[in-house]
N, C-alpha and C positions, 0 to 999 in steps of 0.2 A: 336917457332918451336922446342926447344930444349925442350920442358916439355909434346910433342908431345908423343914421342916415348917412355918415361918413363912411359902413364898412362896407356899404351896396356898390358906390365909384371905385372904393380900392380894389376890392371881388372882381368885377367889371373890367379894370386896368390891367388885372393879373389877369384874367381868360381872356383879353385880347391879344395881352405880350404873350402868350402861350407860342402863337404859331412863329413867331419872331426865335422864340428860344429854339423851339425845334429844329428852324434852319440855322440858328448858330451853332448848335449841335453838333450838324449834319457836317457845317463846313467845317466845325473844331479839329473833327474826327476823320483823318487819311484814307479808312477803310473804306471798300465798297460797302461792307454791311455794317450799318449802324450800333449801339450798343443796344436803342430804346426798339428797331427793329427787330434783334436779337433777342431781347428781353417779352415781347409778344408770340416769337415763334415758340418759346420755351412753354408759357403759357398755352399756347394753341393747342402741342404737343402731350399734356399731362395727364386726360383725363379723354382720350381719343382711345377706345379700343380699335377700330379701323386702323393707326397708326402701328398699334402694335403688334396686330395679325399681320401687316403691310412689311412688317418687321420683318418677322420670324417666316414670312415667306420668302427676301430677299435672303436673309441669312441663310435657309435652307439650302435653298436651291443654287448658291453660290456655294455651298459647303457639299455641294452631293456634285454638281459640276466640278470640282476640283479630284473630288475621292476619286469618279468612275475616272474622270481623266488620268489620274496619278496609277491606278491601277490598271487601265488598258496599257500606259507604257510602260508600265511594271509587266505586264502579259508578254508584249513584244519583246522587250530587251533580255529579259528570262528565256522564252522562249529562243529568241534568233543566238545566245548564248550559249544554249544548252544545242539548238541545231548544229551552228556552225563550231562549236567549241569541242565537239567529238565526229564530226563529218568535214569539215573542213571548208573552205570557200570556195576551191576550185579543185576539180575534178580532171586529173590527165588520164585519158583512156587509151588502150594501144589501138594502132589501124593496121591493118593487110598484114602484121607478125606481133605474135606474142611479146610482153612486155619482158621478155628474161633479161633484158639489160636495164633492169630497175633501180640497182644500185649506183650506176654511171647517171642514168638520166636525173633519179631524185638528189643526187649533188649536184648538178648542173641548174636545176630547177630551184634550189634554196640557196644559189646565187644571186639569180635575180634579188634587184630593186625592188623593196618593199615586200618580200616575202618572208615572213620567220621562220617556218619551215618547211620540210617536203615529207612526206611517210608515205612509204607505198605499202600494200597490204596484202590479203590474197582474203575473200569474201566470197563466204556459202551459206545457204539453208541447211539446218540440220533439228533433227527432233533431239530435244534432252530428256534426259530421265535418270531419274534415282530410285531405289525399292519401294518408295512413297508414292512417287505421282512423275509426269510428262508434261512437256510444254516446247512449244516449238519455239527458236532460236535463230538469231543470224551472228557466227560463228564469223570473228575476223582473227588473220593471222598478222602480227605485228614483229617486226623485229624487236629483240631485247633491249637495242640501242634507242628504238625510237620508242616504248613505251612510256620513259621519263617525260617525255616531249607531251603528252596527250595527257594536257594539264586535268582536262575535263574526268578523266579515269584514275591518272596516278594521283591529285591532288585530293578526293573523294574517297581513298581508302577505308572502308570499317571494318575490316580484319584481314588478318594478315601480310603480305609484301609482296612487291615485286620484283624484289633483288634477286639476281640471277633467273632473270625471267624465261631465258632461252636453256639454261643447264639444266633447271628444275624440273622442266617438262610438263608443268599444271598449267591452270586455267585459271582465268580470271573471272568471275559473272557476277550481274547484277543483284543488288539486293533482296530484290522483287524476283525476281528466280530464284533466288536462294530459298527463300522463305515457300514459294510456291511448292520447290523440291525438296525443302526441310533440310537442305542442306547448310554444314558448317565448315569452316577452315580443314583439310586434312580429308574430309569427304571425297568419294570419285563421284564424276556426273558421269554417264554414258551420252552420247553424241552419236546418232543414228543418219548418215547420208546417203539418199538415192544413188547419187554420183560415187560408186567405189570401183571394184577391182571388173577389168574386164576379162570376159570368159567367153569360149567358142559359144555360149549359149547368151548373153549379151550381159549387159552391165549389171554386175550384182551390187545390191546396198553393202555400205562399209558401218562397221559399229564399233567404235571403240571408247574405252573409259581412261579418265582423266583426273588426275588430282586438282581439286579447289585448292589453288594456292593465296586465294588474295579475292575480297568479296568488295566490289564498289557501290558508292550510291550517287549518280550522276545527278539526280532532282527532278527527272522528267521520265514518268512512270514508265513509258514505252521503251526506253532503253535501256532500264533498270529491270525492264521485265523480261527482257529478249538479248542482251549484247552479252556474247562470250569470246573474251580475247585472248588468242593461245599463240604461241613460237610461231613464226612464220615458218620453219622446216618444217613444221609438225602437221599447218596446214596447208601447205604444200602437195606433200603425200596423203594426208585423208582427202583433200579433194582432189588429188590427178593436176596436178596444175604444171607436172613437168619444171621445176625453175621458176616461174614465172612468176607475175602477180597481175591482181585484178584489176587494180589502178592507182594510180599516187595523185597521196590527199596533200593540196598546196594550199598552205593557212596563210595569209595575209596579216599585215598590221593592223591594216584598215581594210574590214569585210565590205564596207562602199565603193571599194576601187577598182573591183573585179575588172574594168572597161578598161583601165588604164593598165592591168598587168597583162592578159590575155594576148599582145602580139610579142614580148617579151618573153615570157612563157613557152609561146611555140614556138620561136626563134631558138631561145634556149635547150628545148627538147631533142633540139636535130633530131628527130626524124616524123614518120607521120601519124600526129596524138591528134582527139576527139577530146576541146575542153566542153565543160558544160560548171555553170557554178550554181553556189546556193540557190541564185534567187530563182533559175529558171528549177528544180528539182521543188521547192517549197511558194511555187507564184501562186496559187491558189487560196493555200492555207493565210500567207500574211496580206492576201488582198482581200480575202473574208474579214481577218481581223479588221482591218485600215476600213472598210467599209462600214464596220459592227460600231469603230471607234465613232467615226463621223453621222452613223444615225443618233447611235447616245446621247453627242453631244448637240442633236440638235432639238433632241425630244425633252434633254433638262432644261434647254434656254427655255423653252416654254415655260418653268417653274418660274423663271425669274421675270418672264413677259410677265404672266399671271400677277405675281406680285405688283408690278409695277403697274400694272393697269388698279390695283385695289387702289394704289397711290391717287393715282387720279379720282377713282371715288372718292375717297376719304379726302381727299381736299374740294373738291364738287360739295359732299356736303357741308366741309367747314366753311365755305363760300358763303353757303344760304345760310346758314346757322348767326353766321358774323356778319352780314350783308349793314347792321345797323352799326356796330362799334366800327367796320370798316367807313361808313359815310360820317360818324364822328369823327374817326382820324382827319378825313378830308377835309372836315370844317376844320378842323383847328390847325389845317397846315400842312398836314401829310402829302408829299407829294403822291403823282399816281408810279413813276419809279419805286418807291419805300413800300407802299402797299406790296408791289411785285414783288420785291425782296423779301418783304418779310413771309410772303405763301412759300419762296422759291427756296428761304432757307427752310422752314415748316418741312416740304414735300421732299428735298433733296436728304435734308441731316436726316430723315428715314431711312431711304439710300445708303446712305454712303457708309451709316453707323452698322447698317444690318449688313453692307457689301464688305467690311472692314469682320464683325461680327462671323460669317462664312468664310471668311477668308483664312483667319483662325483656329476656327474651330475644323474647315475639311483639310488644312496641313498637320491639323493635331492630329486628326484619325487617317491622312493617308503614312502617318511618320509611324502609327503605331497598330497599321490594318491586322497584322498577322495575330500581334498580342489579341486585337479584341475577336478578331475570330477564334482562337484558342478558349478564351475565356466564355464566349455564346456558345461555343461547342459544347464546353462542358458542363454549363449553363441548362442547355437543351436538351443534352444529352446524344444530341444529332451532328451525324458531318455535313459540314455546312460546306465546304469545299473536298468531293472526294477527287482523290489523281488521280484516279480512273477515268475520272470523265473529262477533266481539266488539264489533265497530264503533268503538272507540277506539284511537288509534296506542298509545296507552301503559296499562301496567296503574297503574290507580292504588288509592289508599286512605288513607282518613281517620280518626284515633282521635278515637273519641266518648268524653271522659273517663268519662262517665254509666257507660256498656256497660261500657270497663276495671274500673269499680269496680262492677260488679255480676256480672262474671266474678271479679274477686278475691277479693268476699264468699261468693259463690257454691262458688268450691273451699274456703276456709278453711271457711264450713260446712258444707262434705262432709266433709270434714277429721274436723273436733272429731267430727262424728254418729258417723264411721265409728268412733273410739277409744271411747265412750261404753257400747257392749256389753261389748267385749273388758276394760277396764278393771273395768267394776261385776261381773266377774265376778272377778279380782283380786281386788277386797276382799271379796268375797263367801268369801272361800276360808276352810274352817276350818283352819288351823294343824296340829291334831293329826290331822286325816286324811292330811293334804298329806305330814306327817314318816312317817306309817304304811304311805305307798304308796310312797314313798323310798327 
């Protein structure tokens, strides 16, 4: 009985030193967040499904904003690739006379500063066919010497060569024509032009056949479906071209600097050339894409707004839920700072786990896009990317570090904003009302 009444003062002595200990704590420890703040948010956190939905939406929508992003500039850089990689940057066209001094001018022109090379051409319409089937063709004639040069065709070989390209007197065509013509290495195509022999009765069509010497596959359906590269003599005389040629294609280091080569260029040409480059030939096409890029990416931030507003729910209700263990804290010391903290790491470590979480998981699937459409492909059984309509054999995509970390900072600041009400309202709480509606 006597050790009775002694344990109620000690009890007593210990919950009053409580709030004393908390703030020695507090100053023990350097951090902005405490360990005992730390150790309530974990708690808060454990048996919250709100936190976890709040999750896997962050994560999501950080993980689908990365993909579409990595694969639009996976679109562009393919695409402007495959454009300018067999068309060239810039374009010299003859004015007031035919171009017959091509070979003077296109060494003058792959002089110039910052140009790799010059190829001049000679460029018709023509119908192909083989005993199979037709399909109509834009037929260019290239010199032997500059075939090597036209990384986009000579480096894309799938059968055959193009050694002795001018002796051989064959044709080069795409894969996608091949196949459409059923044709193989050693096969003739026939090549039917409007443009042939003139007659007291007026211009008759010209048709001649050609041996497939050399079959390429450039990766972009439309030029694999239609491009045939033959001797520049050979298209010369099938289209009447007298000597000449139809224009010289001037390739760049840097396909961005078109502005800074162009007075250079005409300088260099002596005499008087019509340039025109990539971007004015394709402004349409990559100002759709750039527009298509920039709606996507404003329709997924939405994913991640969404998310971040459930944050604010789900801490709204852990607010009222805790309204009572939060005005114990405050009796026993807590200041209204530590309350803030402890919502603020609660509603953020959501954030930042799930924003870290998407960040992960949409560089694993933009590093590995093609594999897993290959495998849903056949998964489905369905083309889930045809070239026909996409005009690339393969789906590609490229991580722009820039984008990742401005999608990263982008959730993590949705994040912090979305905990920043729900919190300041925490420490806002008076204690003695919080225990009186208890």
């Amino acid at each position: 009985m006597s050790g009775e009444p002694a344990a109620a003062p000690v009890a007593k002595a210990s919950w009053q030193a409580l709030p004393a200990r908390l703030a020695g704590l507090s100053a023990s420890i350097p951090w902005p967040v405490q360990s005992f703040e730390l150790m309530l948010a974990g708690r808060y956190l454990r048996t919250r499904l709100i936190a976890l939905l709040s999750f896997l939406g962050i994560m999501l929508g950080v993980a689908t904003l990365i993909i579409v992003l990595s694969v639009m500039n996976g679109f562009r850089h393919e695409l402007l690739d495959k454009l300018v990689g067999i068309n060239g940057h810039i374009f010299v066209a003859p004015v007031d006379t035919p171009l017959t001094d091509y070979a003077d001018v296109a060494e003058r022109l792959s002089k110039v500063y910052g140009v790799r090379r010059a190829v001049p051409f000679v460029e018709g319409q023509a119908f192909a066919s083989s005993p199979y089937n037709g399909s109509g063709a834009l037929v260019r004639g290239v010199r032997g010497e500059d075939m090597p040069k036209i990384t986009a065709v000579s480096g894309n070989i799938k059968q055959g060569t193009l050694e002795n390209f001018d002796s051989a007197g064959g044709v080069a065509i795409g894969r996608r024509l091949a196949e459409a013509l059923a044709l193989q290495v050693g096969d003739s195509i026939t090549l039917l032009t409007p443009r042939g022999a003139s007659t007291p009765f007026g211009v008759t069509p010209r048709s001649k056949s050609f041996p497939v010497t050399a079959i390429f596959e450039i990766g972009m359906s439309e030029f694999d479906a239609s491009f045939v590269f033959m001797p520049m003599s050979e298209a010369q005389a099938f289209f009447n071209r007298e000597g000449d040629a139809t224009l010289i294609e001037v390739f760049l280091d840097d396909a961005d600097k078109v502005d800074e080569a162009r007075p250079a260029l005409e300088q260099a040409a002596e005499r008087p050339v019509l340039l025109t480059d990539w971007r004015q030939r394709n402004r349409t096409f990559f100002s759709a894409l750039e527009v298509e890029r920039n709606v996507m990416f404003l329709i997924l931030t939405l994913i991640v707004i969404v998310a971040s507003l459930n944050i604010i729910a789900g801490l709204v209700m852990l607010v009222k839920d805790k309204s009572s263990d939060i005005a114990i804290l405050r009796t026993m010391g807590a200041t209204r700072a530590a309350i803030l903290r402890v919502f603020l790491v609660t509603g953020a470590s959501i954030g930042i786990v799930g924003t870290v979480a998407g960040f992960l998981l949409g560089l694993l699937v933009s590093l590995n896009v093609e594999t897993i459409r290959q495998i849903l492909s056949r998964f489905t059984g369905a083309n889930l990317f045809p070239a026909e309509l996409y005009f690339l054999s393969r789906l590609p995509a490229e991580v722009d570090p820039t984008e990742v970390l401005t999608v990263v900072a982008m959730g993590i600041g949705l994040s912090i904003l979305a905990t920043a009400y729900p919190s300041w309202r925490a420490a806002r709480l008076d204690p003695v009302e919080a225990l009186r509606a208890g």
